[in-house]
C-alpha positions in Angstrom: 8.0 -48.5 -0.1 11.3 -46.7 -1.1 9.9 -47.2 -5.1 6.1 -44.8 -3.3 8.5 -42.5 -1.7 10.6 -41.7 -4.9 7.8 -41.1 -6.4 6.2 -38.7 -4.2 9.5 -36.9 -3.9 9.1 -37.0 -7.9 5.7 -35.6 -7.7 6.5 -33.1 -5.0 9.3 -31.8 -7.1 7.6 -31.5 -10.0 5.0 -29.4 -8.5 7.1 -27.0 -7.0 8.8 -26.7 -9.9 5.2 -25.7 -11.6 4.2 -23.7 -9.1 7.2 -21.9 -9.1 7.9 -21.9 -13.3 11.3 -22.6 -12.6 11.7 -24.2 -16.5 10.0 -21.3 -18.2 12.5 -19.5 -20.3 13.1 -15.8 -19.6 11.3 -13.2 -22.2 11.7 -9.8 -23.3 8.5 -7.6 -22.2 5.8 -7.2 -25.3 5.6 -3.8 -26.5 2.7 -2.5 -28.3 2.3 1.0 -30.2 0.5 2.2 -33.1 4.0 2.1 -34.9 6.9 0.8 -33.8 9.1 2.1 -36.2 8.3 5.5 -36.1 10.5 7.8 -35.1 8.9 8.7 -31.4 9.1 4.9 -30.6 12.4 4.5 -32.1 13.8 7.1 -29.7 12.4 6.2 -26.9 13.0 2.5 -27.4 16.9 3.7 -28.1 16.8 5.3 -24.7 15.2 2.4 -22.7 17.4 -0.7 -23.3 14.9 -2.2 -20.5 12.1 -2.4 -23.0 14.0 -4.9 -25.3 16.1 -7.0 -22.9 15.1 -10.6 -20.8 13.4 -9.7 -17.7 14.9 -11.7 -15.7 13.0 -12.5 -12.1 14.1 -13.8 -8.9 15.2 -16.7 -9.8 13.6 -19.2 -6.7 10.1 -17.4 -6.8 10.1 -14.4 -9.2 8.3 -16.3 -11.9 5.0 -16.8 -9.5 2.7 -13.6 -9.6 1.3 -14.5 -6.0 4.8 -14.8 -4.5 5.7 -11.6 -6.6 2.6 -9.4 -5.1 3.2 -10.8 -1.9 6.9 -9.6 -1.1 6.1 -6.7 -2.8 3.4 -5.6 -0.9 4.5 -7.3 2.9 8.1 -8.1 2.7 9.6 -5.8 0.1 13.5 -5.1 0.8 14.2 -1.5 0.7 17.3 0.8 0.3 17.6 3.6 2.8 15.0 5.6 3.0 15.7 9.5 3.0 14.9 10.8 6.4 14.8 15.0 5.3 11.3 14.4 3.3 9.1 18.0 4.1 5.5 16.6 4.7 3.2 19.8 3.4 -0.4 20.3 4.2 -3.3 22.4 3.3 -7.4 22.8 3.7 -9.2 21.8 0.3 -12.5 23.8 -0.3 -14.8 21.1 1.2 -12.8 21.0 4.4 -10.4 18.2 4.0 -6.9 18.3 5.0 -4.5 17.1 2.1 -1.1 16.2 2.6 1.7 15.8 0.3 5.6 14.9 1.0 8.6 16.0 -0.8 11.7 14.3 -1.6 14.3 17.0 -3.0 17.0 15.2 -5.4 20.5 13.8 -4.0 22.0 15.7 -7.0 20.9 17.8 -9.7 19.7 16.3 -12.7 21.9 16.5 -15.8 19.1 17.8 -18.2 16.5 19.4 -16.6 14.4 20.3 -12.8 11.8 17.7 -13.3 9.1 16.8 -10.5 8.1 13.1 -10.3 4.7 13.7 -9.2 3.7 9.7 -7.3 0.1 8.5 -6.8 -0.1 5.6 -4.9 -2.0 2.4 -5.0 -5.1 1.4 -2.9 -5.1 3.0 0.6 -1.3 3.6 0.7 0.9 6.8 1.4 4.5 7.5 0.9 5.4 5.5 4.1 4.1 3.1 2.0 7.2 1.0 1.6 7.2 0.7 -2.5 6.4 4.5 -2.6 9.0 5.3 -0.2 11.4 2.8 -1.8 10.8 4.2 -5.2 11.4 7.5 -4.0 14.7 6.9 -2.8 16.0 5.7 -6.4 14.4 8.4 -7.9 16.4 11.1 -5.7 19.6 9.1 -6.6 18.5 9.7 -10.3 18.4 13.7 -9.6 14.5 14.1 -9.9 12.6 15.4 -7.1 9.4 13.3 -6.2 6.3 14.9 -5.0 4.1 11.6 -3.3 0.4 12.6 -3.2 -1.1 11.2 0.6 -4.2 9.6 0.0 -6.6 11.2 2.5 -7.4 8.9 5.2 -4.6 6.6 4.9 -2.2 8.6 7.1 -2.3 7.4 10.8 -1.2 10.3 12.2 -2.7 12.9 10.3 -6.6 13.4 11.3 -9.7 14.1 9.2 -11.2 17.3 9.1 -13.9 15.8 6.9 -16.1 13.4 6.8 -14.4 12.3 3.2 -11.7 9.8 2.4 -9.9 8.7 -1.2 -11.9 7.4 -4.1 -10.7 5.7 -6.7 -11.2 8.3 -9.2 -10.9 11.6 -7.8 -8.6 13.6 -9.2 -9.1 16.7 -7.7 -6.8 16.0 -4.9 -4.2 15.5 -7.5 -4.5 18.7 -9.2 -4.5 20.3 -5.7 -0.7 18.9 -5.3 -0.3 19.3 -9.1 -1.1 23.3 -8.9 0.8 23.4 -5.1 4.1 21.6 -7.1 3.5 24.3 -9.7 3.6 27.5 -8.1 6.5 26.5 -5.7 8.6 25.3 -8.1 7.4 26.8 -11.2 10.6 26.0 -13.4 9.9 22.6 -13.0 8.5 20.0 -15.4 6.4 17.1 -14.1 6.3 13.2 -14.6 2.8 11.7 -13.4 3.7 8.4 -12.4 0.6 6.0 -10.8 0.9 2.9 -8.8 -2.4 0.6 -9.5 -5.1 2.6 -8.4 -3.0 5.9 -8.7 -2.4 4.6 -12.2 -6.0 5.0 -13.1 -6.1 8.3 -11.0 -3.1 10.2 -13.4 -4.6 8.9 -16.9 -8.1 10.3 -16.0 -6.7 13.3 -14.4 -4.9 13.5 -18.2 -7.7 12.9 -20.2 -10.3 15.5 -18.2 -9.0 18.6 -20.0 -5.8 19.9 -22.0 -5.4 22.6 -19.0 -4.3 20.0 -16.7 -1.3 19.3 -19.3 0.9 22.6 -18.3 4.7 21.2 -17.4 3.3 17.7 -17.9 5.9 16.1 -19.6 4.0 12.8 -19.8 2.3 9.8 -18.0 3.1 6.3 -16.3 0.8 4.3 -15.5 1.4 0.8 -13.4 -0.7 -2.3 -13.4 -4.0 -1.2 -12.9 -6.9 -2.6 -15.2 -8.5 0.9 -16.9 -12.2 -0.7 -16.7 -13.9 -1.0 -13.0 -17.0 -2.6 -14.5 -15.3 -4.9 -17.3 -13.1 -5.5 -13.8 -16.0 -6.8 -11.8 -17.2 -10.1 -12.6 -13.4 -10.9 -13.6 -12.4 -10.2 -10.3 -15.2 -12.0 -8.9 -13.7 -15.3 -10.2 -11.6 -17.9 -8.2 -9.0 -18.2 -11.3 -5.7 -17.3 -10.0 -7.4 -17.0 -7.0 -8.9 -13.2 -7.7 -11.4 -13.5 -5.2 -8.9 -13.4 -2.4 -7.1 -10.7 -3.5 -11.2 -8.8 -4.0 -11.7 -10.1 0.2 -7.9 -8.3 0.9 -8.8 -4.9 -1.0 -12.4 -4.5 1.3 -10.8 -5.6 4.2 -8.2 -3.0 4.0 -10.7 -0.3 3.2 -13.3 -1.6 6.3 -9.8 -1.2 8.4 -9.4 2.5 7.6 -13.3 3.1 7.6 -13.0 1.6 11.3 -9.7 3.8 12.1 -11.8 7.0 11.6 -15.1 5.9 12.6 -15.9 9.0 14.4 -15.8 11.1 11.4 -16.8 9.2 8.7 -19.7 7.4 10.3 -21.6 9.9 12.6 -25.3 9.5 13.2 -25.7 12.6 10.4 -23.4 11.3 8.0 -25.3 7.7 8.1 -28.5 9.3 7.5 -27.5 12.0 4.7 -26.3 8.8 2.7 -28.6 6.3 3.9 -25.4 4.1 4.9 -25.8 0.6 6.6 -22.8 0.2 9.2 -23.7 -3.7 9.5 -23.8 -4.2 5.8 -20.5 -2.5 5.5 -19.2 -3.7 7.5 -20.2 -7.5 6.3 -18.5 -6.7 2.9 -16.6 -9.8 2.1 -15.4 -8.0 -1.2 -14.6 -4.9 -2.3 -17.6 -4.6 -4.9 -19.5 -5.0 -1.8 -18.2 -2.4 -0.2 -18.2 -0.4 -3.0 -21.8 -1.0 -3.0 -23.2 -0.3 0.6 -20.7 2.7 1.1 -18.0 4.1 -1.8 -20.8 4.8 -4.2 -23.4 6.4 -2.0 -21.0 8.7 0.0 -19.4 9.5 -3.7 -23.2 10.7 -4.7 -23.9 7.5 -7.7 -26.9 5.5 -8.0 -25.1 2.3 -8.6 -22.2 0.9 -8.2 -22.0 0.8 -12.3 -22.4 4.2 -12.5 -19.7 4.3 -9.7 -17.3 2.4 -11.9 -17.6 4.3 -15.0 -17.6 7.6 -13.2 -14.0 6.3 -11.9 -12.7 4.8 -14.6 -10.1 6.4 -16.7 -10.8 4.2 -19.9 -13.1 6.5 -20.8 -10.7 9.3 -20.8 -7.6 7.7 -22.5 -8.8 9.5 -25.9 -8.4 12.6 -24.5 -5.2 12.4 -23.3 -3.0 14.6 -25.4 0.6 13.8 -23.5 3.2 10.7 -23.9 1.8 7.7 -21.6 3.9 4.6 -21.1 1.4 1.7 -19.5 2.8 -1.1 -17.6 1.3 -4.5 -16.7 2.0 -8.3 -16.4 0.7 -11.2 -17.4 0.6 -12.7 -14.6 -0.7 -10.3 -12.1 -3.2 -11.3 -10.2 -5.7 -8.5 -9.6 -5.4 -7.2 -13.1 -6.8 -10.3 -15.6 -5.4 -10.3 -19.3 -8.6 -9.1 -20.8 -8.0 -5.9 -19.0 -4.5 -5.1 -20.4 -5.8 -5.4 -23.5 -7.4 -2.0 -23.3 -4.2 -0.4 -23.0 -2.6 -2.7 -25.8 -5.7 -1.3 -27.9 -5.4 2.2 -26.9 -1.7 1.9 -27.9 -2.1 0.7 -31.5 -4.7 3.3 -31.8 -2.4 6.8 -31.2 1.4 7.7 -31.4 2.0 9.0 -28.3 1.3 5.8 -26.3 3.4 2.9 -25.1 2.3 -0.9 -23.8 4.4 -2.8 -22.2 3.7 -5.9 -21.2 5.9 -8.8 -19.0 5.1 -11.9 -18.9 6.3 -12.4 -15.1 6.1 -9.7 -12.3 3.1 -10.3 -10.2 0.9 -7.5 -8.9 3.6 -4.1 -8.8 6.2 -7.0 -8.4 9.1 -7.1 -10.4 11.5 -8.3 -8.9 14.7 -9.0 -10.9 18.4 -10.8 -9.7 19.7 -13.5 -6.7 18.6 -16.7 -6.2 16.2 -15.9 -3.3 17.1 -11.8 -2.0 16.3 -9.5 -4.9 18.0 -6.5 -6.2 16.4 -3.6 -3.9 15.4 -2.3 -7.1 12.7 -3.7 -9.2 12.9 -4.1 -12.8 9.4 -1.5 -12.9 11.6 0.9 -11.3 14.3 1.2 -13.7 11.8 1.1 -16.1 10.4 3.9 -15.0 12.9 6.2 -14.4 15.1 5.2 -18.2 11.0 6.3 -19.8 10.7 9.3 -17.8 14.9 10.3 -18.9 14.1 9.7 -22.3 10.8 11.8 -22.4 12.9 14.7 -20.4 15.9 14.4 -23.2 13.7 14.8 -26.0 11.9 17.8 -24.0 15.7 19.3 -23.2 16.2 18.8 -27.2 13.3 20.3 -28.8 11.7 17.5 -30.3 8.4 16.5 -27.3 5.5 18.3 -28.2 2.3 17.3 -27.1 0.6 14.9 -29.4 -3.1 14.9 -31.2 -4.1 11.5 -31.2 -6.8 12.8 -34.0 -3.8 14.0 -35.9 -1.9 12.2 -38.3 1.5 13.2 -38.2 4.2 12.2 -40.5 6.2 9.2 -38.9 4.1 9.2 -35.6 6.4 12.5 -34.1 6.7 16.2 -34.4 9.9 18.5 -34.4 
């Protein structure tokens, strides 16, 4: 008896300590780019010591992706939040009413007035607690952050049209973009996209070289580039996908619900041939997808959907520095996917891949045993990117980049 029990304890333990990876060594993140000893990479590289060091998770449960995903998204701890935010609004030429919040810096910043303009993940807002969170670090950094409102997702802010987010619209972007512009119009601006917002900047990038004026450059954070090439990975129970595909639909059916009398009136139903049972039946969010996001958005098919949204087929275009986050163990964004942005960056100078091998889903959280740091490793990786690109700016050497152009050593003076 004591000889079954010892080894179920054995067998408990080892599973736990599986589960949790707790004997996997710490690594340094991959980094991909067309050279890595050119001079742009060399500088940038020089100014983010993050790029090259251990990341080092939480060291209890920061090497499971779930476990990072989930306190990241439900139980994330949070530094003070800055309580003098200005929430701005305005009407958009279809009727809509866009919001926008502002987070002036805590102190100026030593090299320049930059703008960190933040597009948030799937249905979330700057009361979102990452955005908010992320915010707050940035101010103590001296940039001022701009957070884009997903419309819909605010509960106390009411539509004035029967029109909520999509995945990739970008015209709500350039809305704030051009607002940001003309009220500060000194400023330089830092796109920087959580998940779905990730996929909203680089297409918003890669739609035409106008959008580029005061873009200093891109970052884009876990998000998988390819709706379509998503889809049947997502659809798969490995690393349990298919949960995470029944969480995404029933957050959208939640804010569908929440603004049912706008969004699903007798007119609106009929004008899109919409089926409120079948919507509401979605078990995933390619069903939903199916029975509402792509009709109300005008496609055929949910394909046509996808690649409309998708800003894969726009990286080519984009003519600014992009840094592109992701981690190997995140588990809405499968491997395969990331290796479109590890592609993309072998293929031009002006783009970065990085790539953890721990960090979850937006995770990344670094330090303690159990607490984390308040401030995730993806943070400070952010914000030591976006001081380098804004130090070469201040110095003369960032120009904008022609990925069809060869240029000597990968940089121009």
């Amino acid at each position: 008896m004591i000889v079954e029990s010892l080894l179920i304890g054995a067998f408990l333990l080892f599973f736990v300590c599986y589960a949790l990876a707790l004997i996997e060594p710490y690594s340094r993140p991959h980094l991909y780019a067309q050279d890595l000893t050119s001079k742009f990479v060399q500088e940038i590289v020089k100014a983010c010591p993050i790029f090259t060091e251990p990341y080092v998770p939480t060291y209890l449960w920061g090497k499971n992706g779930h476990l990072q995903t989930l306190v990241y998204s439900k139980l994330r701890p949070t530094k003070c939040i800055s309580p003098d935010c200005v929430r701005k609004n305005f009407e958009t030429d279809d009727g809509a009413t866009l919001t926008y919040d502002v987070f002036q810096p805590f102190q100026k910043h030593s090299a320049d007035d930059v703008t960190i303009l933040v597009c948030p993940g799937l249905a979330n807002n700057s009361e979102s607690t990452y955005v908010s969170s992320f915010a707050h670090f940035s101010q103590e950094c001296g940039f001022r952050v701009v957070v884009l409102n997903s419309i819909g997702t605010l509960d106390n802010v009411q539509l004035t049209s029967p029109r909520i987010f999509t995945y990739g619209g970008t015209d709500d972007l350039h809305h704030v973009a051009t607002k940001t512009r003309e009220e500060y119009p000194e400023t330089k601006l830092v796109l920087v996209g959580f998940s779905m917002g990730g996929n909203v900047i680089l297409k918003y990038l890669g739609q035409q070289a106008s959008h580029d004026v005061n873009i200093l450059c891109g970052i884009s954070l876990c998000q998988g580039y390819d709706a379509n090439k998503a889809r049947p990975l997502l659809r798969s129970w490995s690393n349990m996908r298919c949960v995470y595909l029944h969480a995404m639909a029933a957050a959208m059916k939640g804010l569908l619900n929440r603004h049912r009398g706008v969004l699903l009136t007798d007119t609106i139903m009929e004008q899109y041939s919409l089926d409120e049972k079948a919507i509401f039946s979605s078990t995933t969010i390619v069903e939903f997808d199916e029975h509402y996001s792509r009709k109300t958005a005008g496609f055929a098919s949910v394909e046509k959907y996808y690649e409309w949204c998708s800003c894969g087929n726009y990286l080519q275009n984009i003519q600014v520095p992009i840094l592109l986050v992701n981690s190997e163990d995140d588990p809405l964004v499968p491997p395969e996917l990331c290796d479109i942005a590890i592609k993309h960056a072998e293929s031009t100078t002006h783009c970065l891949s990085l790539i953890t091998k721990h960090g979850g889903h937006l995770g990344f959280f670094e330090g303690g045993f159990i607490f984390p740091n308040t401030v995730t490793w993806c943070d400070k990786a952010v914000l030591q990117f976006a001081n380098a690109i804004v130090s070469l700016h201040k110095d003369g050497k960032l120009q904008k980049y022609n990925m069809h152009a060869e240029k000597e050593n990968g940089f121009t003076h």
